[in-house]
C-alpha positions as CSV (number, residue, x, y, z in Angstrom):
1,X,0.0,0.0,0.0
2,X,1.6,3.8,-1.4
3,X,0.7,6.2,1.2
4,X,0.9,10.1,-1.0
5,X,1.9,13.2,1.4
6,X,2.7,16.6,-0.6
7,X,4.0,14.7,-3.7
8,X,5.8,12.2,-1.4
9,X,5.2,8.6,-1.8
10,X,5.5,6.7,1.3
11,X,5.9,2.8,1.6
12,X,3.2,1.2,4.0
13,X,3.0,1.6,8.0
14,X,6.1,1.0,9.9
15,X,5.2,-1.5,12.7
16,X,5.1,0.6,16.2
17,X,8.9,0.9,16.9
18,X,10.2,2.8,20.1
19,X,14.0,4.6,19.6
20,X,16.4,4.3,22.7
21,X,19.3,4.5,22.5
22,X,22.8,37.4,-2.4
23,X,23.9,38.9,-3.9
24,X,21.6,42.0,-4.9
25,X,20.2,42.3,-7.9
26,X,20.5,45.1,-9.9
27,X,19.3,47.0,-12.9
28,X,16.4,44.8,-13.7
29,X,13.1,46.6,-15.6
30,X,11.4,43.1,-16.4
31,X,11.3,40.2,-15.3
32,X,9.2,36.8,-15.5
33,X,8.6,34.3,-13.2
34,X,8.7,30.5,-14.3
35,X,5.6,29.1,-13.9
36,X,5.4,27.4,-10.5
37,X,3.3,24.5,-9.0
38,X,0.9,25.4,-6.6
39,X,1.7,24.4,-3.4
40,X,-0.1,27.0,-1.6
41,X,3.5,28.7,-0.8
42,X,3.6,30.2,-4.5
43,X,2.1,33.2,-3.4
44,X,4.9,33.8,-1.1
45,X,7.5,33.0,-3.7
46,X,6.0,35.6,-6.1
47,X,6.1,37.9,-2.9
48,X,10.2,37.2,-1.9
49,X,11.1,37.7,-5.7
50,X,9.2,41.2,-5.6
51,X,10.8,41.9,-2.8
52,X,14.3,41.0,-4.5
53,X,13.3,43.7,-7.3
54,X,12.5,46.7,-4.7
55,X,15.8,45.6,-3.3
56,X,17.4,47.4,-6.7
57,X,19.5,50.5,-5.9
58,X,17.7,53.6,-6.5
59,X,20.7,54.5,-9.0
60,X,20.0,51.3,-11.4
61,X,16.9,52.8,-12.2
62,X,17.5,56.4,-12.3
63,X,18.0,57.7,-16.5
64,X,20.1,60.4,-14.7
65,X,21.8,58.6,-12.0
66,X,25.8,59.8,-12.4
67,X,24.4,63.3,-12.9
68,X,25.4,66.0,-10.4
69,X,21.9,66.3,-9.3
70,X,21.5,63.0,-8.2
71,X,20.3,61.8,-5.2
72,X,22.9,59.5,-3.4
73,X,23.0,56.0,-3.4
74,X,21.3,54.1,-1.2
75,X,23.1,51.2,0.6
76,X,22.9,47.8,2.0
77,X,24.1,47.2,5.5
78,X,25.1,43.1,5.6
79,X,25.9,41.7,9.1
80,X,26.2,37.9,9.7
81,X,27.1,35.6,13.1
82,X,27.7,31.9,12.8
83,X,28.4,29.2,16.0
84,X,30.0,25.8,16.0
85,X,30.1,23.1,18.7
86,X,32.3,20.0,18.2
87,X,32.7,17.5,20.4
88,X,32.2,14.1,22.3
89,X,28.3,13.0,23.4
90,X,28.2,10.8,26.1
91,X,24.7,9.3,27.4
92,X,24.5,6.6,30.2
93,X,22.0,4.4,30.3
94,X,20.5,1.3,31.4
95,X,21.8,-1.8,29.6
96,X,23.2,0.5,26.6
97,X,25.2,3.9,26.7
98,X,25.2,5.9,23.7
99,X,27.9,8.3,22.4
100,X,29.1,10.3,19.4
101,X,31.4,12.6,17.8
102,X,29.3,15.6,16.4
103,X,29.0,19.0,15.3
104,X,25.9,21.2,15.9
105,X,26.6,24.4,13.9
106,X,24.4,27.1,12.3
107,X,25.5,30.4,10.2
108,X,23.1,33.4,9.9
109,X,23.5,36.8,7.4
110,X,20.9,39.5,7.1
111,X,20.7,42.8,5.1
112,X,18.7,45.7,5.5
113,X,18.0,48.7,3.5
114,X,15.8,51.7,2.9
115,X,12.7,51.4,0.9
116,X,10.8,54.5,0.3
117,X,9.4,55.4,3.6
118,X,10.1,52.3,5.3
119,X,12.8,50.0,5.2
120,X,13.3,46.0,3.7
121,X,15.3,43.2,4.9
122,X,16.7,39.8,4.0
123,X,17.8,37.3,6.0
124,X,19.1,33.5,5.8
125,X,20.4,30.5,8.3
126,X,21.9,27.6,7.1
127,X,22.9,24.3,9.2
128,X,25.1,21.7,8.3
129,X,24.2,19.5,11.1
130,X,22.4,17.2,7.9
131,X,26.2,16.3,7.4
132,X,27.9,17.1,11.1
133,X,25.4,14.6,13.3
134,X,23.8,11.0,11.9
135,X,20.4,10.9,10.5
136,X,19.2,9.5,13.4
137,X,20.2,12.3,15.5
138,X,21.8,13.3,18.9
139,X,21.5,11.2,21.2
140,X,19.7,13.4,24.3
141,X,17.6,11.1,26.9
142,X,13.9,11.8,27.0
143,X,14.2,14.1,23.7
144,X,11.1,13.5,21.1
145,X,10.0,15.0,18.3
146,X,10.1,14.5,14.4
147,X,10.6,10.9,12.9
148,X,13.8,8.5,11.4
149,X,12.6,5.7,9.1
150,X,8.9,6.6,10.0
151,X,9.3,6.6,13.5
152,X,8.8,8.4,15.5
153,X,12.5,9.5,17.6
154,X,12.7,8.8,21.3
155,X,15.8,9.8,22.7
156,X,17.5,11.4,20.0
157,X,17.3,15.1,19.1
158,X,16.8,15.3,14.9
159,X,19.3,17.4,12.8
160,X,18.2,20.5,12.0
161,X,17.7,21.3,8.3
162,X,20.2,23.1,5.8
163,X,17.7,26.0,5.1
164,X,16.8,27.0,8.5
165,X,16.0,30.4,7.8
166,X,15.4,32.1,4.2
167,X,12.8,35.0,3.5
168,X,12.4,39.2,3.8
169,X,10.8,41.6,5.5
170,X,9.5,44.9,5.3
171,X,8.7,47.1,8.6
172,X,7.5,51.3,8.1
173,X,6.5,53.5,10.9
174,X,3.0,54.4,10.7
175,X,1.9,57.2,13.7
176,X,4.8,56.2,15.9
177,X,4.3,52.5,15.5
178,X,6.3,50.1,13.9
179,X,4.6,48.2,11.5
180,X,6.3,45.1,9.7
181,X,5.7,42.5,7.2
182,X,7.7,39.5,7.1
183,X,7.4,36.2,4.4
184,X,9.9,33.3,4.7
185,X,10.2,30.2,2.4
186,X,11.0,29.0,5.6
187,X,10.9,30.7,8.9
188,X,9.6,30.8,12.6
189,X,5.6,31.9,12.8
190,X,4.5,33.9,16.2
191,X,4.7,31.2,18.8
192,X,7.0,30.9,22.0
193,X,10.2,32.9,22.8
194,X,13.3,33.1,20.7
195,X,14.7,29.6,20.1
196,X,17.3,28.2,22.1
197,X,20.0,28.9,19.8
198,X,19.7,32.7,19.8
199,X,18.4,33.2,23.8
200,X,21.4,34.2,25.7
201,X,20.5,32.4,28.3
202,X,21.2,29.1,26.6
203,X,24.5,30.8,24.3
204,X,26.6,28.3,25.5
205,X,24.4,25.1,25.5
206,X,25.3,23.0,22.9
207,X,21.6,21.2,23.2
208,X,18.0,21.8,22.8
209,X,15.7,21.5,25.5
210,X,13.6,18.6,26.8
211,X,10.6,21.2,26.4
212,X,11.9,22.3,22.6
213,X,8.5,20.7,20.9
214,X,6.4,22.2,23.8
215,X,8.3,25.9,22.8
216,X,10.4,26.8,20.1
217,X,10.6,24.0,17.4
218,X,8.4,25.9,14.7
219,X,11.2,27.9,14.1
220,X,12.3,25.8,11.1
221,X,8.8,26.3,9.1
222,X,8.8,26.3,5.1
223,X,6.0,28.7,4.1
224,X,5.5,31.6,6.7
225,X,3.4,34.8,6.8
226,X,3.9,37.1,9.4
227,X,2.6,40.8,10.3
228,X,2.5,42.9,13.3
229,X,2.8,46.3,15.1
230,X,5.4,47.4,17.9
231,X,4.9,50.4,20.0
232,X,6.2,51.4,23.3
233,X,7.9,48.3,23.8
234,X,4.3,46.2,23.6
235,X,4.5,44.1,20.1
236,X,1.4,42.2,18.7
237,X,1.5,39.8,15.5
238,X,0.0,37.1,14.4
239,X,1.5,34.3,11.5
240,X,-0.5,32.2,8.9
241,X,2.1,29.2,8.3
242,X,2.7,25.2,7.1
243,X,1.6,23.1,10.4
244,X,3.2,19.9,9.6
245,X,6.5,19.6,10.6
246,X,9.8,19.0,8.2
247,X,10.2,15.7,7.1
248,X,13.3,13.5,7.2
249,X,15.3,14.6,4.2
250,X,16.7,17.6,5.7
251,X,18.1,19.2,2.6
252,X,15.2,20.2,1.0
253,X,12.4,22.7,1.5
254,X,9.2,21.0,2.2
255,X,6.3,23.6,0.5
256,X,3.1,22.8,1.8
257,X,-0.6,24.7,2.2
258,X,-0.2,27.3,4.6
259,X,-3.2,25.5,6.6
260,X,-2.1,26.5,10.2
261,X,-2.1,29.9,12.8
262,X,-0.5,31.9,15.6
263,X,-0.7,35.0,17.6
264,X,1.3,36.6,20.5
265,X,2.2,39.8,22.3
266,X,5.6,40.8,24.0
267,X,6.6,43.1,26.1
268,X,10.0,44.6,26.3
269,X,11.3,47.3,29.4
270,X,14.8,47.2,29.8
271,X,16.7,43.7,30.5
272,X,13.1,42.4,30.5
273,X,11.0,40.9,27.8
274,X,7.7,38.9,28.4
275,X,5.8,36.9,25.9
276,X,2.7,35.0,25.7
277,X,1.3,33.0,22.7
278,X,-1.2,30.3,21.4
279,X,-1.1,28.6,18.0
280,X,-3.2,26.0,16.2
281,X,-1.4,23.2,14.6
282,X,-3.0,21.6,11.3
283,X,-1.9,18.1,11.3
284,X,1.6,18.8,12.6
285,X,3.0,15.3,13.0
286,X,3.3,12.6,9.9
287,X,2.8,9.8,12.6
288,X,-0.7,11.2,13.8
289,X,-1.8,12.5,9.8
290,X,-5.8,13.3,11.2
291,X,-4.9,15.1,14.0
292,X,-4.4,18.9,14.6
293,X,-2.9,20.3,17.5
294,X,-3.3,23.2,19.5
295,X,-0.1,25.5,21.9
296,X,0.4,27.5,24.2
297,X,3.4,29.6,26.1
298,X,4.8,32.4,28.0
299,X,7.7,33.1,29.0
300,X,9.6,36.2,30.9
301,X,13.4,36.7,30.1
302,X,16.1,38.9,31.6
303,X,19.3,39.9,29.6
304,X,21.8,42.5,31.1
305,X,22.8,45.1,28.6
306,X,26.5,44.2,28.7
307,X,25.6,40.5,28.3
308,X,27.3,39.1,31.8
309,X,23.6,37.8,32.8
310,X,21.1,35.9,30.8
311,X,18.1,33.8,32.5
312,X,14.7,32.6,30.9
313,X,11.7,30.8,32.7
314,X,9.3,29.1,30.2
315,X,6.1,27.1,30.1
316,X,4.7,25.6,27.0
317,X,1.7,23.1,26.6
318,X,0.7,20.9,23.4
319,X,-3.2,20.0,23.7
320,X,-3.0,16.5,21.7
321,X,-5.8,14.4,21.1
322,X,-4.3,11.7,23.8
323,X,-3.5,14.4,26.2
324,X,-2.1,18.0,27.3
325,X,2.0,17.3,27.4
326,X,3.4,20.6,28.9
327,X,7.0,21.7,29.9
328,X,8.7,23.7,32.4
329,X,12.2,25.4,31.4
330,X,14.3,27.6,33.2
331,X,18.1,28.6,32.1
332,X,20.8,30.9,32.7
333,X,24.0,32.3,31.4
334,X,26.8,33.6,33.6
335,X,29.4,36.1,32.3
336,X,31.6,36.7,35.8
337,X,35.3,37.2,33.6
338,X,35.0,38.0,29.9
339,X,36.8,34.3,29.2
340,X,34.4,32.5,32.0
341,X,30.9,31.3,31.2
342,X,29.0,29.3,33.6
343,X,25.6,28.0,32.1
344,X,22.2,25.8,33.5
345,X,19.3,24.6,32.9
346,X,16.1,22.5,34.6
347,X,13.1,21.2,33.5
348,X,10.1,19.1,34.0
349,X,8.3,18.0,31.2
350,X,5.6,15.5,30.4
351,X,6.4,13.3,27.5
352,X,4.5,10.1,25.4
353,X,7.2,7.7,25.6
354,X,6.0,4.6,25.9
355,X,2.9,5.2,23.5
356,X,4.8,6.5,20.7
357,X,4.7,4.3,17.4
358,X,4.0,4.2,13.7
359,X,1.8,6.1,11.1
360,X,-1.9,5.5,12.1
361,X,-4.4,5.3,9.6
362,X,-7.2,7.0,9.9
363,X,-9.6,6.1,12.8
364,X,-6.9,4.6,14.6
365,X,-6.8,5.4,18.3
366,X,-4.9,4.1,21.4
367,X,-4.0,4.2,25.2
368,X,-0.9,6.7,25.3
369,X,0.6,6.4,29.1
370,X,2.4,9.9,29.7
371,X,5.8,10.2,31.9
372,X,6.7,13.1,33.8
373,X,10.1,13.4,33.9
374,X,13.1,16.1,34.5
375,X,16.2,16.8,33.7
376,X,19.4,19.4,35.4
377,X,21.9,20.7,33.4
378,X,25.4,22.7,34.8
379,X,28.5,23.6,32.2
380,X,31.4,25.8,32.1
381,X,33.1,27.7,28.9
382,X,36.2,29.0,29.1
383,X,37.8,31.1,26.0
384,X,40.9,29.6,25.7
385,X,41.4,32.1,22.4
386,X,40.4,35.2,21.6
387,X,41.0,36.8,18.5
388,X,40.3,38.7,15.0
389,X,39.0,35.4,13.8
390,X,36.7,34.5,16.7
391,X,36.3,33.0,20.0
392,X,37.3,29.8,20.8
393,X,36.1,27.9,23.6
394,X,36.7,24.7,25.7
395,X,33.6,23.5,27.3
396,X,31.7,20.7,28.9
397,X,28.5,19.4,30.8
398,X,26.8,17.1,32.6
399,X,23.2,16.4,33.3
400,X,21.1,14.2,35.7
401,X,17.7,13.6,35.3
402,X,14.5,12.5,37.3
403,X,12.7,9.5,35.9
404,X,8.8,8.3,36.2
405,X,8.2,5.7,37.9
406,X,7.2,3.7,34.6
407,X,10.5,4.6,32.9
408,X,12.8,3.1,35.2
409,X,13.1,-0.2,34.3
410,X,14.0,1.0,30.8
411,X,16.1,4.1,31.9
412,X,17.7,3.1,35.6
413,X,19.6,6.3,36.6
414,X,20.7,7.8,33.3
415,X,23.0,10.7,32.8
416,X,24.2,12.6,30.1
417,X,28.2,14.7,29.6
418,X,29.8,16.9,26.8
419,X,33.0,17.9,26.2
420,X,33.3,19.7,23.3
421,X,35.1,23.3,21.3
422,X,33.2,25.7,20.5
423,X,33.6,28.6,17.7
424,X,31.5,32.1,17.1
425,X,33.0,35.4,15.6
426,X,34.5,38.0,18.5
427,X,31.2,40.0,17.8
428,X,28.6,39.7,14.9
429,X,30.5,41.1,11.2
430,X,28.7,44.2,9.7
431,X,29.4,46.2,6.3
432,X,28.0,48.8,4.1
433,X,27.9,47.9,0.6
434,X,26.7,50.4,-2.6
């Protein structure tokens, strides 16, 4: 039996198996589009493109640009930041310990410049985790989320994708409000706080959190609309977006029907930020196809101007059809030298462990028992390097974890250490560009 997803053509039900272990362009008048599928995303394709083409300095379209008279250029301002972690994953564990030599690594570049009365903005993130960690994953004890050879993962964190970020935006002020626009190919809708890899309170923590599919993991989404207003430091905006997660190949863009929803407010005074949010999820998992999904969070954060203190307390909450799985985060980052970081986190989170298995076809229901469990993290970064090129760090960690009571004859008393470099540029790399 051929099971068709989005073009995809998947082989029948896997029994139930449970894991353990830019350049700008310019001087273009007219232009034409090759005709696209629809996918539902072309709209948003037609819309980066345009954006592209109001990108085009002022001067490539001026007949009397070189003149005297002429207005000045205007210019691009290009930044980008980039992080890599390399190193030895250890996890202990009842009758088998897992470990690995890995790499999680991203690189980020954005561009911004004026556009008529407002201003527009490009911005991508790449991975190479799809080639730096296995398929399967990292191994992480009581992580979930996403599938390997349609199943679902249990205990394994999943690579992220090669396109983790890729889209514009355009923001204008509009009676002292900030008013902004923003359309990814693939992006992070209005749900949650930042994710883990830019909150400074996890800068230093090579891994995702236990809670990340409670929180943060829509922020690799392909086909994202976003809009929203800022004043006074209160922002509200709202995101129509692709609710089924990415699927296994992790080097392609996976265009869907922008089927799914999200809303939240922040609030920003000082070192503090706030943020609540709720989404609705259209069918966001490919092991439970009939099934939407609604989430909530909120979350407060405090980050010192001069960086030396970071913390974040988190709740988020995933209303499934077996059962509400929530997740507690809080985590910190402590600057005391400017060579010394000291970093934590703890959580409690609610996880389907035991009921997880294969595709269900439709009409398909079954018993899911939940496990609370938690997990404590403490690490230490020291920059044993410091230069034009970057920062390079030695670091480690180690992390214990609490177990419910119908885990432990699976788990025992497992543990988790890393050991591991890690590289990011002395500060993020800006120019101005004609």
């Amino acid at each position: 039996m051929i099971f068709t997803n989005r073009s995809r053509r998947w082989p029948a039900p896997h029994p139930c198996v449970l894991y353990r272990g830019q350049t700008p362009v310019v001087g273009l008048h007219t232009f034409r589009l090759a005709r696209l599928p629809y996918w539902g995303l072309t709209p948003v394709l037609y819309a980066i493109a345009l954006s592209i083409l109001i990108a085009t300095p002022a001067a490539a379209q001026d007949p009397h640009a070189g003149h005297a008279s002429a207005p000045p250029q205007v210019s691009w301002s290009w930044s980008w930041d980039a992080k890599v972690f390399f190193g030895l994953n250890y996890q202990l564990r009842e009758f088998t310990d897992f470990h690995e030599v890995e790499s999680q690594n991203w690189l980020m570049g954005s561009g911004t410049r004026p556009a008529g009365a407002g201003r527009i903005g490009l911005n991508a993130m790449l991975s190479f985790e799809p080639f730096t960690v296995q398929a399967l994953g990292s191994p992480q004890v009581f992580q979930t989320g996403e599938t390997y050879q349609q199943a679902p993962l249990i205990d394994y964190q999943h690579p992220h994708d090669l396109y983790m970020s890729l889209g514009g935006t355009y923001e204008r002020t509009v009676r002292g409000a900030r008013t902004f626009l923003e359309i990814d190919a693939v992006g992070s809708p209005a749900i949650g706080p930042p994710v883990f890899m830019h909150r400074p309170s996890a800068a230093e923590n090579p891994s995702s959190s236990l809670s990340h599919h409670m929180l943060d993991s829509s922020h690799i989404t392909p086909g994202v609309v976003t809009v929203g207003a800022e004043r006074a430091g209160v922002k509200l905006e709202g995101s129509w977006f692709q609710g089924l997660e990415p699927d296994e190949d992790r080097t392609d863009i996976d265009f869907g029907m922008l089927d799914s929803w999200a809303l939240r407010g922040t609030w920003q005074r000082g070192p503090w930020t706030a943020q609540v949010s709720g989404a609705q999820l259209t069918k966001p998992e490919w092991v439970e196809p009939f099934y939407d999904m609604a989430r909530l969070t909120a979350s407060i954060a405090y980050t010192r101007s001069d960086g030396r203190v970071a913390a974040l307390v988190a709740w988020g909450q995933n209303r499934e059809f077996h059962g509400n799985l929530d997740g507690y985060l809080f985590e910190a980052t402590l600057r005391p030298r400017a060579r010394h970081a000291w970093y934590t986190r703890a959580e409690l989170v609610t996880k389907d462990i035991l009921g997880a298995g294969g595709r269900h076809p439709r009409g398909f229901d079954h018993f899911h028992p939940l496990s609370r469990v938690g997990a404590f993290t403490a690490g230490y970064v020291y920059d044993v390097a410091v230069s034009r090129a970057g920062r390079f760090g030695l670091g480690g960690d180690a992390t214990v974890y609490y177990v419910a009571e119908n885990l432990k004859a699976n788990y025992g008393s497992p543990a988790s250490f890393h050991v591991f470099l890690r590289y990011q540029p002395k500060r993020p790399s800006a120019h101005t560009m004609h």
